[in-house]
C-alpha positions in Angstrom: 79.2 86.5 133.8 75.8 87.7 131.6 77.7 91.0 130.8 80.7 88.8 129.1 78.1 86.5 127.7 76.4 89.4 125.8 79.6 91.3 124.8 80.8 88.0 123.2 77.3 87.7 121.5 77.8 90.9 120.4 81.3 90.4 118.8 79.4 87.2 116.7 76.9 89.4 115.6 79.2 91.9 114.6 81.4 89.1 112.5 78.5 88.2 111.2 77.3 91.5 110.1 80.9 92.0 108.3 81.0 88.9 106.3 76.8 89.9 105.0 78.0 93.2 104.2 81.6 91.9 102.3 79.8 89.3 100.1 76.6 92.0 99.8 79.3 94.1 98.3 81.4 91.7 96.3 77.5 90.5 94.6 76.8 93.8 93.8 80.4 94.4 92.0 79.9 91.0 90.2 76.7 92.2 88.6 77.9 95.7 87.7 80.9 94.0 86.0 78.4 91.3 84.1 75.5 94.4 83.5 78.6 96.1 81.8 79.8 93.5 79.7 76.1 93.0 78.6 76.1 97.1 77.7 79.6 96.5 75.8 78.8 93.6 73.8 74.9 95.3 73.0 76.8 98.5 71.5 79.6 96.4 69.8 76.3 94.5 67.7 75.1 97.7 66.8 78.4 99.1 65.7 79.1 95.9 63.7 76.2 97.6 61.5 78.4 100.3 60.6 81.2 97.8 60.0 80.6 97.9 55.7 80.6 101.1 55.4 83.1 102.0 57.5 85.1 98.9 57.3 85.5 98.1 61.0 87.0 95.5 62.7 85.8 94.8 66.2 87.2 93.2 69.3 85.8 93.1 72.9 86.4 92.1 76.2 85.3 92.9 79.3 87.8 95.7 80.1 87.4 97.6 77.1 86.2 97.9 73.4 88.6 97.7 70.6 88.0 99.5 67.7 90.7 99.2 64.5 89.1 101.7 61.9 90.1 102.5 58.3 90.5 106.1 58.0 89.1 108.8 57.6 86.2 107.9 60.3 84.6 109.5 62.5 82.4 108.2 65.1 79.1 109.3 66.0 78.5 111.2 69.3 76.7 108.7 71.0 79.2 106.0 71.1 82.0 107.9 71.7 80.4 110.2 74.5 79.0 106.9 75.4 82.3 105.1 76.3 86.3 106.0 76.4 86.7 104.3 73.4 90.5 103.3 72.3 91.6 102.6 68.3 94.5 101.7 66.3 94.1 103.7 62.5 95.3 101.1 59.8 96.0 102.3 56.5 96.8 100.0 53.3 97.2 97.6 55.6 99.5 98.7 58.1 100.3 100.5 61.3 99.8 104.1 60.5 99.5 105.8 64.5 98.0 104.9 67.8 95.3 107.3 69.2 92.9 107.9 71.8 89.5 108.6 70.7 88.6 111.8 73.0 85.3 111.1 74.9 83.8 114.5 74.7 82.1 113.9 78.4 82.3 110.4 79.7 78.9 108.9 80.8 80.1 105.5 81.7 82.6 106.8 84.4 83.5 103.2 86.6 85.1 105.0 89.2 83.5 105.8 92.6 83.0 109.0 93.7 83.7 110.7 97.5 85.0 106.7 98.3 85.7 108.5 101.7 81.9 108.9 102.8 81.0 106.1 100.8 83.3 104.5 103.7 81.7 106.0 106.8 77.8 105.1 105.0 79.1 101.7 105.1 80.5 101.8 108.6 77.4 103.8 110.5 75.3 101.0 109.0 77.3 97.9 109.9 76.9 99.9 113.4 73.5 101.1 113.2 72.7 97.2 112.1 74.6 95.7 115.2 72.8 98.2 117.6 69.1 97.3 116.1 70.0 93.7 116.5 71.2 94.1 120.0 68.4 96.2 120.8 66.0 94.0 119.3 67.9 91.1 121.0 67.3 93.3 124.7 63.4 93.7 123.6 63.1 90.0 123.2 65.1 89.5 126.6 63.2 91.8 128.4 60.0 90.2 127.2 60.9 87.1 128.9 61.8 88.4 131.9 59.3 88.3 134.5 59.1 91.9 136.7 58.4 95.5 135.8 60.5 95.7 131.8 58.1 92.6 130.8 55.1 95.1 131.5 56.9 97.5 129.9 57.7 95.6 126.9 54.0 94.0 126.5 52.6 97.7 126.4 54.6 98.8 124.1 54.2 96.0 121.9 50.2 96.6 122.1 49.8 100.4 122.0 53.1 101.4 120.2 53.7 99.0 117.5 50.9 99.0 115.6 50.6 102.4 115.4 53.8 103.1 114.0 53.4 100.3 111.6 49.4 101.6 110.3 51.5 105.3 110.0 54.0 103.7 107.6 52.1 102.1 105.2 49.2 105.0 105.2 52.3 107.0 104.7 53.8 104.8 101.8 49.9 105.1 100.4 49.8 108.9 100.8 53.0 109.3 99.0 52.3 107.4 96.0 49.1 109.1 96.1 50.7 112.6 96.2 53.9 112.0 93.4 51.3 109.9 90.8 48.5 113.1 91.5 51.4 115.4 90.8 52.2 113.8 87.5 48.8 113.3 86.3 47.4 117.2 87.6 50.7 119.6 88.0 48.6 122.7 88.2 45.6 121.3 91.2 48.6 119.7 93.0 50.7 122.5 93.7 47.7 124.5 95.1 46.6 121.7 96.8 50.4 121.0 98.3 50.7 124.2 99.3 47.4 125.1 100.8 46.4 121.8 102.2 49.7 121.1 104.2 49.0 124.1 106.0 44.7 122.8 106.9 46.0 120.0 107.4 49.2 121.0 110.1 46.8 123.4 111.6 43.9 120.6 111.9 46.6 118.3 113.7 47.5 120.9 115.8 44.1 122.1 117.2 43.4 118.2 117.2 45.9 117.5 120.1 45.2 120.3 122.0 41.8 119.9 122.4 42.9 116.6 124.1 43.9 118.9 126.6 47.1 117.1 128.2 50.2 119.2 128.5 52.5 116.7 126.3 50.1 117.3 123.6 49.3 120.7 124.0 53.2 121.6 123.4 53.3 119.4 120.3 50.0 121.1 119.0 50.9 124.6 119.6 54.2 124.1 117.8 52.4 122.8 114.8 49.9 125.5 114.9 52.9 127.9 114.6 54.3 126.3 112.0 51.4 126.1 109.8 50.8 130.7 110.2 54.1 130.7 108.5 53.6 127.6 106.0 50.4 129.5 105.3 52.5 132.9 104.9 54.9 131.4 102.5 52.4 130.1 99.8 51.1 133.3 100.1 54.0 134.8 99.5 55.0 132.6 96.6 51.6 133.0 94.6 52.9 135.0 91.8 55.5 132.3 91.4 53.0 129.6 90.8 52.3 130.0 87.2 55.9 129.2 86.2 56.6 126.5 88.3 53.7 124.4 87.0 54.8 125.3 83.9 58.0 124.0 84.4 56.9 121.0 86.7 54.4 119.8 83.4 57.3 119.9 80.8 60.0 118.1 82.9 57.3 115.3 83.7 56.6 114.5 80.5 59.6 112.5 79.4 58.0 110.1 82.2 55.6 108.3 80.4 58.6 107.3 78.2 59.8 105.1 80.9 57.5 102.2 82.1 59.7 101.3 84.6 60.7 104.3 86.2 58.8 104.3 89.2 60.5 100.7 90.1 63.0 101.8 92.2 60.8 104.0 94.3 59.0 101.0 95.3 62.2 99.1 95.8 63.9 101.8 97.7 60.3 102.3 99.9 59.6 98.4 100.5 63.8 98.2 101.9 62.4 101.8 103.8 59.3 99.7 105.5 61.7 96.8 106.6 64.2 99.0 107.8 61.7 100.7 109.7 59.7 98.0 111.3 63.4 96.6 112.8 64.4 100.5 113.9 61.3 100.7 115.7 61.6 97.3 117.3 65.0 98.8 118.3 63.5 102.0 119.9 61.1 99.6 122.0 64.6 97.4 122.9 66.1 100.6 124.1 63.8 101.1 126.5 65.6 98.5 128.7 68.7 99.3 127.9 71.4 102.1 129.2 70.6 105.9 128.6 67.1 105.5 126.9 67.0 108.6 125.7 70.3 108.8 124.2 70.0 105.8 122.2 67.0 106.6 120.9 68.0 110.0 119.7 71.2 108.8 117.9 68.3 106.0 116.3 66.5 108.8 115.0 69.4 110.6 113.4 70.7 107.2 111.6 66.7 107.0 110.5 66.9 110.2 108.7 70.7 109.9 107.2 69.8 106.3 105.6 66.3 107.6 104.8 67.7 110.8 102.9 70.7 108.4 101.3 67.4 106.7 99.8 65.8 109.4 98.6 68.7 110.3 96.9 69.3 106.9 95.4 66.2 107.3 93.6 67.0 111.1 92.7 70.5 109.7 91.1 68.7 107.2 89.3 65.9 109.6 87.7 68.3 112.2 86.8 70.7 109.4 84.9 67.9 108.2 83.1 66.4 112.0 82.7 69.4 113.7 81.9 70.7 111.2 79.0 67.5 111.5 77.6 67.6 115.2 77.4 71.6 115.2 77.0 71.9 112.4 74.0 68.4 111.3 73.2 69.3 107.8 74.7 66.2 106.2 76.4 68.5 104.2 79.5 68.1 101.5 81.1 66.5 102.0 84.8 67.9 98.5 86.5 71.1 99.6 84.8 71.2 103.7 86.2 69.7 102.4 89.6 72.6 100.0 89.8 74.8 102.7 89.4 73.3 105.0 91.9 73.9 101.9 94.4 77.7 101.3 93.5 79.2 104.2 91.9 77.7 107.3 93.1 76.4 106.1 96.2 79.1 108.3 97.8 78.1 111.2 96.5 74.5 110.5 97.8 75.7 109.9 101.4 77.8 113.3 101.3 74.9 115.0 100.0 72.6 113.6 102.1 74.3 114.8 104.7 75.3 118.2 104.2 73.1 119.9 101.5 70.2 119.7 104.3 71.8 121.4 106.8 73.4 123.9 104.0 70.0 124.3 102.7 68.6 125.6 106.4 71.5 126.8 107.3 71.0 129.5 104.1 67.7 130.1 104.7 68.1 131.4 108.1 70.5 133.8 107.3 68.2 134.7 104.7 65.5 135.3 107.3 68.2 137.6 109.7 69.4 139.3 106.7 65.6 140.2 105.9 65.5 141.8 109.6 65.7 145.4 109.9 67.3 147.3 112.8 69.3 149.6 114.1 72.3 147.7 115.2 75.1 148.0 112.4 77.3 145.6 114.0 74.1 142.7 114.0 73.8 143.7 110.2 77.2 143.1 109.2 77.1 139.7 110.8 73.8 138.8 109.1 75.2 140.3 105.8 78.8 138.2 106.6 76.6 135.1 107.4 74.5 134.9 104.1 77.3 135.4 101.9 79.3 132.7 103.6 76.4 130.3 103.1 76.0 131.3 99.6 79.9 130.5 98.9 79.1 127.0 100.9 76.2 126.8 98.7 77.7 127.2 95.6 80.1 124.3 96.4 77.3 121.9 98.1 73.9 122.0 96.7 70.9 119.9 95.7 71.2 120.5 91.5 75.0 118.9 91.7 72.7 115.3 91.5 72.0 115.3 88.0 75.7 116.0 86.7 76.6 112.8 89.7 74.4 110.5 88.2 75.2 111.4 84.1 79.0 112.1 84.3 80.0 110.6 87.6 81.8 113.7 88.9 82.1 114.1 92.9 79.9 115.9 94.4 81.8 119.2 95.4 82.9 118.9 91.9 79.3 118.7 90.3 78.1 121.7 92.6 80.4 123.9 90.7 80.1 123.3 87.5 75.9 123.4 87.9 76.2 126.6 89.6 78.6 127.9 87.0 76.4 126.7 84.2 73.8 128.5 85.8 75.7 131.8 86.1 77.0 131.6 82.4 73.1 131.4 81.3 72.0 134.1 83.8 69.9 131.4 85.5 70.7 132.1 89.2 67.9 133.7 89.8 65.2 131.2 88.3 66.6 128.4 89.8 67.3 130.1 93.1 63.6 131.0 93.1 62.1 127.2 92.1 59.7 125.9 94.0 59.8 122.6 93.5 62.4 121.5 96.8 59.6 123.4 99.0 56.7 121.5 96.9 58.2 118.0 97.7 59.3 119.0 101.4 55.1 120.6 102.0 54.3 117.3 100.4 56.4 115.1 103.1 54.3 117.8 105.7 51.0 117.0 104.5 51.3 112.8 104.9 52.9 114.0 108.4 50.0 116.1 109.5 47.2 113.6 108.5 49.3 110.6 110.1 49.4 112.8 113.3 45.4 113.4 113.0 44.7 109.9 112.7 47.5 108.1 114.6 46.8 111.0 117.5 43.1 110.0 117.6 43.3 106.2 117.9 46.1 106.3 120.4 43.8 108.9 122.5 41.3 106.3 122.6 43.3 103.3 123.5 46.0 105.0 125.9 46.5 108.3 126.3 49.9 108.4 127.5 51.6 107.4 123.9 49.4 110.5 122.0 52.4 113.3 122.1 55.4 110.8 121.3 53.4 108.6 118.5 52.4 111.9 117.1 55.1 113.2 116.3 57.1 109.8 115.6 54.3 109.5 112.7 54.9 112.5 111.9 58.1 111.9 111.3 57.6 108.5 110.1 55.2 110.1 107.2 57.5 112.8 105.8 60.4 110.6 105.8 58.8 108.3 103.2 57.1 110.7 101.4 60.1 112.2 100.5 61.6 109.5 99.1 58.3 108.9 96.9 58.8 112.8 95.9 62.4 112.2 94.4 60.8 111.5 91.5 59.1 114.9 90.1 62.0 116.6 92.1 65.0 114.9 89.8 62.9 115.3 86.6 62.9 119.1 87.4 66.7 119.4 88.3 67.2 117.6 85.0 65.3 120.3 82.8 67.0 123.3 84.6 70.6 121.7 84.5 70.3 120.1 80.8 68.7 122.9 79.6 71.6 125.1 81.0 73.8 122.8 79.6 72.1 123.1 75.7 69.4 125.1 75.5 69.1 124.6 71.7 67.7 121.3 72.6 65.1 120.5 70.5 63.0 118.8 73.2 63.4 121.9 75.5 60.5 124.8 75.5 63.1 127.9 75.1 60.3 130.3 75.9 59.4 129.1 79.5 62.5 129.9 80.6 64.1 132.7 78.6 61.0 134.7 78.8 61.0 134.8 82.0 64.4 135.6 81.6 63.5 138.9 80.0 61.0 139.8 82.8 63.1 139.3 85.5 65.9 141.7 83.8 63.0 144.1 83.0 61.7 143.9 86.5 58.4 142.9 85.2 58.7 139.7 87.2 59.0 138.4 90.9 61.9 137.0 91.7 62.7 136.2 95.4 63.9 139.2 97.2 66.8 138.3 98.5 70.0 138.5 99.1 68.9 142.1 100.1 70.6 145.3 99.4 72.8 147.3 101.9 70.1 149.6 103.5 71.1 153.4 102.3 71.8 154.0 106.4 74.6 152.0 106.6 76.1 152.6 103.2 79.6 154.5 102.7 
């Protein structure tokens, strides 16, 4: 009975799995709870300062802070904005009224948000665990096994593994490369982003077609094609280039305040490189193992969901520690926010991670049909229709809605609309749907893909042929991914200025003339702005 056997192994692995993942979560809830106290008990010492002068008496425990104040008092922004504070007013002595002190906007929220995708994260990767296991589990097994899968297995091993593994760390490299290049020359590194991802795509692709197989030649002519228009778009977005440095050099430079900001991008990309070498252990396992192809597929699509849930971690993180800084002049602790982007708001990063992607392409295609002239009235009505359904979806699912999930703790529906109606209340709809930084960071994740393709493709070619098409593009895939998550950084600190700044842009550490003159361009049409949502073309108008 080997098929009972295994599906009883399975079940064990599974219980296993569950009991990891309960006392996983129950560690990380302890050491929010205990990092809390420790933030409680820090700001009731520094309020016991204030205690002469304001003849306070404080009182703490791990729920709440106390505060019994003498009145009149008033407490300063910070600490009240900082925590939902509750106070009994004593006068002469006695019980004069029991009050709430108002937080003004609560930046300490404890409850998590979208709990309900929160719960399906959880459960695809108890699942996607359990299947890499097993699959790894079937590798191993079929390793053993004398016959035809051993041969399979020992090849793969030999010509596929290493491969994959060099394209993860030269990716990892790459990216760090790219995001501390981008902090340290703005201006050089959004040329070079934007013009070398497309020598670089086009090298790759005239690279595998010159080995002159078909598998390869498909895979090279589709990256040809996509570096004509990758080359089109930066030359379409030239005149946009001297804002968006400017903006990309103020928003970084808050960075250097924080030594330790960077540490969770190299937490978040070492837990990437594990998680990788096990899922491509897995793809090998699935070779031997029912519907190949399927499995490998659905492996692929759980790579990019837990891949983009990190990069959003890290985005969550920088905008906490960003936006308080812009939003209360606090400088934040990074364990502390990253914590939080692991507990609280990792919901909100699993939702978004899911759905703003899709949103985001979804809107740019009906961009492009909406662009497309012609004839048909009926095809431009449902172009027309499509964009401004994707611009209502966008308005309630978008990337800026991190930075308000990460300093107020709102859900993330929630957070889209109050960004985007912060935006329309400063007349910023146009700036920010015109950034370039998203494309910057995605062009980035490109480039480490291309030159893992050029180099993965040419050793494979040379020590078996048949892997070149399918290790090119799974480094290819392997290199964005990564980068990406390396590129949250630069990308947050960006969102950060454009939503703070909406929020008060009489911030002292904002520049008000970067944005509001070109402000004043745009509504004088001295500025380019991108050009659509397009007009109803005079030949269909009534």
């Amino acid at each position: 009975m080997p098929e009972l056997e295994l599906l009883l192994l399975l079940l064990i692995t599974l219980r296993h799995l569950l009991n990891i993942v309960s006392t996983v979560l129950f560690l990380i809830h302890f050491t929010t709870a205990i990092l809390r106290l420790r933030c409680r008990r820090h700001l009731s010492t520094s309020l016991i300062r204030y205690r002469r002068r304001f003849q306070l008496r404080l009182s703490t425990n791990p729920h709440r802070l106390l505060l019994r104040l003498a009145p009149p008092l008033l407490l300063p922004l910070k600490y009240v904005s900082e925590l939902n504070i509750e106070g009994r007013v004593w006068y002469n002595g006695k019980h004069f009224s029991k009050m709430k002190i108002p937080s003004v906007i609560t930046l300490n929220s404890r409850s998590y948000t979208n709990k309900f995708s929160l719960f399906l994260f959880l459960v695809h990767m108890i699942g996607a665990i359990g299947l890499v296991c097993f699959l790894v589990f079937k590798g191993i097994q079929g390793l053993l096994e004398a016959g035809e899968a051993q041969r399979k297995e020992k090849r793969l091993l030999k010509f596929f593994l290493p491969q994959v593994e060099v394209a993860s760390l030269l990716s990892i490299t790459l990216a760090f490369t790219w995001q501390k290049a981008m902090r340290m020359w703005p201006t050089f590194m959004v040329h070079f982003v934007l013009w070398g991802s497309f020598i670089f795509t086009l090298a790759a692709g005239i690279l595998l077609i010159c080995f002159q197989r078909p598998s390869t030649d498909g895979v090279g002519v589709v990256l040809i094609m996509f570096a004509i228009g990758n080359g089109l778009y930066s030359c379409w977005v030239t005149p946009r280039i001297k804002f968006c440095t400017k903006i990309l050099i103020k928003s970084l430079e808050p960075v250097s305040k924080f030594g330790d900001l960077n540490r969770p991008t190299y937490l978040t990309l070492a837990a990437g490189f594990l998680w990788m070498s096990m899922w491509i252990l897995a793809v090998i396992g699935a070779i031997n193992f029912y519907f190949p192809p399927l499995v490998i597929i659905g492996l692929v699509l759980s790579m990019a969901w837990v891949t983009e849930v990190m990069r959003n971690v890290v985005n969550l993180t920088v905008s906490r520690v960003i936006g308080l800084y812009y939003l209360r002049g606090m400088q934040s602790s990074t364990q502390f926010c990253f914590q939080r982007a692991l507990s609280v708001n990792l919901g909100s990063a699993c939702l978004g991670s899911l759905f703003v992607p899709t949103i985001e392409v979804l809107r740019v295609v009906a961009r492009a049909l909406n662009l497309l002239e012609g004839e048909d009235e009926f095809m431009f009505c449902c172009a027309h229709c499509g964009l401004k359904i994707m611009d209502s979806i966008f308005k309630r699912g978008n990337g800026w809605a991190y930075v308000q999930i990460a300093t107020y703790g709102k859900s993330f529906v929630k957070a889209s609309q109050d960004t985007w109606e912060l935006f329309d209340k400063r007349e910023m709809e146009t700036i920010v749907d015109s950034d370039m930084t998203s494309a910057i960071c995605f062009l980035a994740g490109v480039c480490s893909g291309s030159i893992c393709v050029i180099v993965i493709g040419a050793w494979t070619f040379t020590v078996y042929p048949n892997f070149t098409a399918t290790l090119s593009l799974l480094s290819a895939y392997v290199g964005y991914l990564l980068t990406r998550i390396a590129m949250a950084l630069p990308h947050a600190c960006v969102s950060s200025y454009y939503v703070c700044y909406a929020e008060n842009p009489d911030n002292r550490l904002f520049d008000k003339t970067i944005i509001q003159d070109r402000l004043n361009l745009i509504k004088t049409k001295r500025d380019v702005i991108v050009p659509t949502p397009r007009s109803v073309p005079s030949r269909f108008a009534r």
